[in-house]
Backbone bond lengths (Angstrom), bond angles and torsions (degrees), N, CA, C in turn:
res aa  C-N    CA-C-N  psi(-1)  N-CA   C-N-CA  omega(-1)  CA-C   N-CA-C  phi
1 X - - - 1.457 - - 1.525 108.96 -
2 X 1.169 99.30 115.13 1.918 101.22 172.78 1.548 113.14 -79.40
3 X 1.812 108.17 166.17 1.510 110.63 -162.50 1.871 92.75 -76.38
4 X 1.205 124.11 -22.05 1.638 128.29 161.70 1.578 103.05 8.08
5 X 1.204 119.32 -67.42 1.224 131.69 -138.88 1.579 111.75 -86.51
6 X 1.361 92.09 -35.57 1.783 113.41 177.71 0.939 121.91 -49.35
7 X 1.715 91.87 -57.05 1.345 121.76 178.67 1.045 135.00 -63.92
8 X 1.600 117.69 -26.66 1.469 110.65 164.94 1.825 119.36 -72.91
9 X 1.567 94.92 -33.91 1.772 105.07 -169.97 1.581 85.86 -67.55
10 X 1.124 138.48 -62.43 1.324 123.35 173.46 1.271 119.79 -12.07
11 X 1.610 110.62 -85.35 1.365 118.52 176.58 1.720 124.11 -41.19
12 X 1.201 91.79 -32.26 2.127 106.41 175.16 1.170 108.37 -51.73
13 X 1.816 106.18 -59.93 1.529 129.84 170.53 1.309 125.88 -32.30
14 X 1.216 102.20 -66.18 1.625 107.76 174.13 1.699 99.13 -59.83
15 X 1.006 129.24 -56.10 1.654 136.43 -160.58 1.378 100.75 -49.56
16 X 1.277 134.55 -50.45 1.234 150.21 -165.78 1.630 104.64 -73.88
17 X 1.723 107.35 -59.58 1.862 108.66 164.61 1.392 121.32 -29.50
18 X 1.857 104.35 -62.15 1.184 110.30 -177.22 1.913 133.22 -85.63
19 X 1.505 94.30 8.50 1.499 105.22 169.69 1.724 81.84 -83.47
20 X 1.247 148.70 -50.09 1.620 136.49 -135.10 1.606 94.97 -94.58
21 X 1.620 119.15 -10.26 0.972 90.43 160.84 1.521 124.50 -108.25
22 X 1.082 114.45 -16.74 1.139 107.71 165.52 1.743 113.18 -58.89
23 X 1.190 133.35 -10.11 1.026 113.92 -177.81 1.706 97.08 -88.18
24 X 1.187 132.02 -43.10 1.345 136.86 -173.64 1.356 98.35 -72.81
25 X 1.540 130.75 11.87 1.558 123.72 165.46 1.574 100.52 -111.07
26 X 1.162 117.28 -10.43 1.643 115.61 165.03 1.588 110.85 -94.33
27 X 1.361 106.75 -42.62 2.040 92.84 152.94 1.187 115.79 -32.96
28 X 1.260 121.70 -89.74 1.179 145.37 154.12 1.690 106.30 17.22
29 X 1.208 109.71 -81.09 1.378 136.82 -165.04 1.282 90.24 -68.80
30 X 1.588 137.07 -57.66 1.488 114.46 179.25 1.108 134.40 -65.75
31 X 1.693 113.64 -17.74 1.410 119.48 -162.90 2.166 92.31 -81.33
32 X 1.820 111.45 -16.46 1.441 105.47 -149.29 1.646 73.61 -83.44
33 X 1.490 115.00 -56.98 1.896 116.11 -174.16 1.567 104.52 -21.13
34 X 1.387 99.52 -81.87 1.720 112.29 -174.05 1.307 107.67 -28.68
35 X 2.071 114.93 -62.48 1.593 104.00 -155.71 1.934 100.63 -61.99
36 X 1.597 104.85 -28.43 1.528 105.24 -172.00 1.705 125.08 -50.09
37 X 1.959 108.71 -42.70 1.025 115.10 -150.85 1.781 86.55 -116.55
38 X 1.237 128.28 -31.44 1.519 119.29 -171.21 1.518 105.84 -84.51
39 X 1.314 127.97 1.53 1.873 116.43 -169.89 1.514 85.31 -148.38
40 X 1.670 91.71 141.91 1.338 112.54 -175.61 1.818 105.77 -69.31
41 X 1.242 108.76 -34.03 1.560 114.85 -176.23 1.692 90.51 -117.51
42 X 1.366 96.52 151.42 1.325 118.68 174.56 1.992 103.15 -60.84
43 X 0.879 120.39 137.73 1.258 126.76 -178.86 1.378 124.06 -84.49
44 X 1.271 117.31 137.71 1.630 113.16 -164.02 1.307 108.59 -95.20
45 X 1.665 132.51 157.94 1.350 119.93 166.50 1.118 119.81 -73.72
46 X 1.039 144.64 -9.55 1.155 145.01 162.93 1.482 123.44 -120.33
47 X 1.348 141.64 162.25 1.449 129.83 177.52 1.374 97.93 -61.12
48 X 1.803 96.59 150.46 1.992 99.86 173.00 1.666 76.73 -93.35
49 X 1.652 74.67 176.55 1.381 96.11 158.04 1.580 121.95 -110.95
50 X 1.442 111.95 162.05 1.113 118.72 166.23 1.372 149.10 -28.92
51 X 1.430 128.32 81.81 1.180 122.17 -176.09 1.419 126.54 -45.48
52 X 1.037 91.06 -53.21 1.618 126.16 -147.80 1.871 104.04 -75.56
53 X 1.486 102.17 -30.32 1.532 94.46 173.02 1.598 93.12 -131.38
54 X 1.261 110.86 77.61 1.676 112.24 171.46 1.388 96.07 -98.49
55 X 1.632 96.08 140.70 1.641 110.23 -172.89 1.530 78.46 -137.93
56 X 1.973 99.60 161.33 1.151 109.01 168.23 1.339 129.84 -126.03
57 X 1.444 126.99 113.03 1.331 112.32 -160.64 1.098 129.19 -57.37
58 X 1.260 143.22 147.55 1.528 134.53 146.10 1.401 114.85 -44.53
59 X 1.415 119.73 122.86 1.476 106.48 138.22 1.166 132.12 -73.21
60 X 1.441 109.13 150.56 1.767 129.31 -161.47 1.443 90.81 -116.21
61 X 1.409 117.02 141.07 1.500 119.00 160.15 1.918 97.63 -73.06
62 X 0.866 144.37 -30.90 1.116 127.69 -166.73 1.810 115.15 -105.22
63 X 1.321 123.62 95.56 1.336 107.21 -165.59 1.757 141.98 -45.26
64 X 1.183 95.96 -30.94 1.739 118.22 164.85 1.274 108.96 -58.42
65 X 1.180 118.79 -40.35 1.913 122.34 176.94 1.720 123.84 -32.44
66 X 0.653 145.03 112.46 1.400 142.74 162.38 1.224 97.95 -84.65
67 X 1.777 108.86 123.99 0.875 125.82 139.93 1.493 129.37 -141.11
68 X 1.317 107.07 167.57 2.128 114.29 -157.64 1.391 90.92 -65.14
69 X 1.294 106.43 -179.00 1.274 121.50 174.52 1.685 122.13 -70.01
70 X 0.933 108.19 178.32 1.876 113.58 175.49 1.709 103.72 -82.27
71 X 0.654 131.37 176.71 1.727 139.92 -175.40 2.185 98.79 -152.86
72 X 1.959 84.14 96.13 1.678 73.19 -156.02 2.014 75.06 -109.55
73 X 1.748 104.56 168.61 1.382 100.71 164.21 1.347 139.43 -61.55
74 X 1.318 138.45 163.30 1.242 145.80 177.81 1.861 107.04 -24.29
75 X 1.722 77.18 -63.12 1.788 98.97 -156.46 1.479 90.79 -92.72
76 X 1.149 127.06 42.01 1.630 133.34 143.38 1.582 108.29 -131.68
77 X 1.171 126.47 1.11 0.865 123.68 127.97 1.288 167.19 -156.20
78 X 1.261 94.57 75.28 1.645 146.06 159.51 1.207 97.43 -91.72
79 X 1.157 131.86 -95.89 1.635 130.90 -175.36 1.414 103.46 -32.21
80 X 1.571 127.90 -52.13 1.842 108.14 169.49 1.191 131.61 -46.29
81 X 1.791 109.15 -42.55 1.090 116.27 178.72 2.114 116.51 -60.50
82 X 1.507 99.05 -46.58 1.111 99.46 161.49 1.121 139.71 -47.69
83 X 1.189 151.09 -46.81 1.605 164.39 91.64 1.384 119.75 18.72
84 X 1.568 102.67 -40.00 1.568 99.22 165.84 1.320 117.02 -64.76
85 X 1.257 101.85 -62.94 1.717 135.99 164.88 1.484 102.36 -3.68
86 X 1.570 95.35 -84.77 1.187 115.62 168.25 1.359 137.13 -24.32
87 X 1.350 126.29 -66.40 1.258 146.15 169.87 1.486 114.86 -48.48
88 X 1.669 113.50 -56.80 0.874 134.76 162.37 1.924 133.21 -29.81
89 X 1.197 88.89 -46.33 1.679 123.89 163.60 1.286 105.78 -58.54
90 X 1.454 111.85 -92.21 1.334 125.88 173.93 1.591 108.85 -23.83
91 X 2.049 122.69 -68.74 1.164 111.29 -171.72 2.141 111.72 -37.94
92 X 1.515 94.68 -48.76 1.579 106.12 -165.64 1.533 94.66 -36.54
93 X 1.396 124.46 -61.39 1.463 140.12 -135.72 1.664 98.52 -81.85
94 X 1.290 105.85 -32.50 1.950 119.21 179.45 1.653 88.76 -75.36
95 X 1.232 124.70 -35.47 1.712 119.42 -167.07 1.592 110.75 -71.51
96 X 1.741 121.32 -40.56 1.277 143.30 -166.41 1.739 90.97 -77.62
97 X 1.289 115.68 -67.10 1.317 116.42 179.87 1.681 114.64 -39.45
98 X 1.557 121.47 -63.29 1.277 126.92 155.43 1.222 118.14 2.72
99 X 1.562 88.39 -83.44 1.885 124.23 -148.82 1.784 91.85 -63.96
100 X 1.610 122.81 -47.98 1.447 115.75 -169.31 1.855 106.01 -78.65
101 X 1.450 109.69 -37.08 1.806 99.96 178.24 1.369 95.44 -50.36
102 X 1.542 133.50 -57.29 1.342 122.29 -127.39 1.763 89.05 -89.36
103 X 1.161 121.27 -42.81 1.349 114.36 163.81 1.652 135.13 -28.15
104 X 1.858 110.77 -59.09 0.790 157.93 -158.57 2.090 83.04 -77.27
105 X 1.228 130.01 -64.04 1.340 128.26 -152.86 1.715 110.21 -101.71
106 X 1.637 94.65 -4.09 1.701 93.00 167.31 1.129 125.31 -96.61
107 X 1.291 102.06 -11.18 1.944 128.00 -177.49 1.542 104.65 -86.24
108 X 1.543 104.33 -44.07 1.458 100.17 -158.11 2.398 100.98 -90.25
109 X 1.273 95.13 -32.57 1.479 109.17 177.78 1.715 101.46 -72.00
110 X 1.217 132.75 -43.23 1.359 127.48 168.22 1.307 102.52 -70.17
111 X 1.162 160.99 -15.58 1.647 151.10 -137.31 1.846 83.50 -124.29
112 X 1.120 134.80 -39.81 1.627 138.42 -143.82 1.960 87.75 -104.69
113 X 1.308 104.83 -52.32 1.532 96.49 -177.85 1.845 106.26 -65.20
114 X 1.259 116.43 -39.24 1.175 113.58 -160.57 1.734 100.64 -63.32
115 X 1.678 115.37 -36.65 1.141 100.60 -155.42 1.537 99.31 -86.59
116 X 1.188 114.04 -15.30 1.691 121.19 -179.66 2.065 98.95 -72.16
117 X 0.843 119.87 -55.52 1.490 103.62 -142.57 1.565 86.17 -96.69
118 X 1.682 135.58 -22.74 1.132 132.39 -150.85 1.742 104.50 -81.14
119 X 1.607 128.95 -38.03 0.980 131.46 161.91 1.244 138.61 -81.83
120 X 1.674 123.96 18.89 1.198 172.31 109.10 1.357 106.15 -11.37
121 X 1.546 98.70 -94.02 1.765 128.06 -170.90 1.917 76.28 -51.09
122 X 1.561 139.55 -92.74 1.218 128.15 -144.56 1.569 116.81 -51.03
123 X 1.634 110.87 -22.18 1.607 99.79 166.64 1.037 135.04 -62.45
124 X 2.079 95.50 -39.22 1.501 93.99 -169.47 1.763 108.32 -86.93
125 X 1.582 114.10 -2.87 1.550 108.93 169.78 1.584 122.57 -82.64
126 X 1.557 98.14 -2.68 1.096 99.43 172.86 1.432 123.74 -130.44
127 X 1.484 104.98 30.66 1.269 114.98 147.76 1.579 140.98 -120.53
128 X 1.606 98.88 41.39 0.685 111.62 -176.09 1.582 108.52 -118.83
C-alpha cells in the first residue's frame, strides 16, 4: 500500500477543518455586523451591571447576616459611579476588539488552508 492514499484523505481532512472554520469566521463576522449596527452600545458578554444605582455593601462578619447597605458620600459616589463607567467602557472596547480579531482569523486562517491543501487533495484524487 503506497502513502497515495493518506495523502489525499489528509488533504480532504484539512479541507473539511478549514471549510468549518471559515464558516464559524462568517458567524463570527455576522454576529460582529449585527452587535455593530443593531445596538447603540457595543454589547457585553455578559449583563453589566448597574451604574447608575451602585450601592455598596457592608461587610458582615457573619455571611448569612443581612445587612443594609453602606451610606457612603456623594463624592464617593461619583468616583464609584465613575469607575464603573469606566471599566464598563473598557470591558465593551476589549469585547469589539475580541469579536473583530476572532472573526477576522477564522475567515482568513480557514480561507488560506482551504485554498492550499483543497486543490492538492483534487490532484492527488485525481491522479490516480
Amino acid at each position: 500500500m503506497s502513502g497515495k492514499p493518506i495523502g489525499t484523505i489528509y488533504f480532504y481532512l484539512i479541507s473539511a477543518a478549514s471549510l468549518a472554520l471559515i464558516v464559524v469566521g462568517i458567524f463570527t463576522s455576522t454576529n460582529l455586523l449585527i452587535n455593530l449596527t443593531q445596538y447603540e452600545q457595543y454589547p457585553l458578554q455578559y449583563l453589566a451591571e448597574d451604574c447608575e444605582n451602585f450601592r455598596t455593601p457592608v461587610k458582615s462578619p457573619y455571611p448569612a447576616e443581612t445587612i443594609p447597605t453602606a451610606s457612603i458620600s456623594a463624592k464617593e459616589s461619583e468616583d464609584l459611579k465613575r469607575s464603573c463607567t469606566q471599566r464598563i467602557e473598557r470591558e465593551r472596547k476589549e469585547r469589539k476588539l475580541e469579536d473583530i480579531k476572532n472573526s477576522l482569523l477564522f475567515t482568513l486562517v480557514g480561507t488560506i488552508l482551504f485554498a492550499i491543501h483543497f486543490p492538492l487533495a483534487r490532484k492527488q484524487s485525481h491522479d490516480d
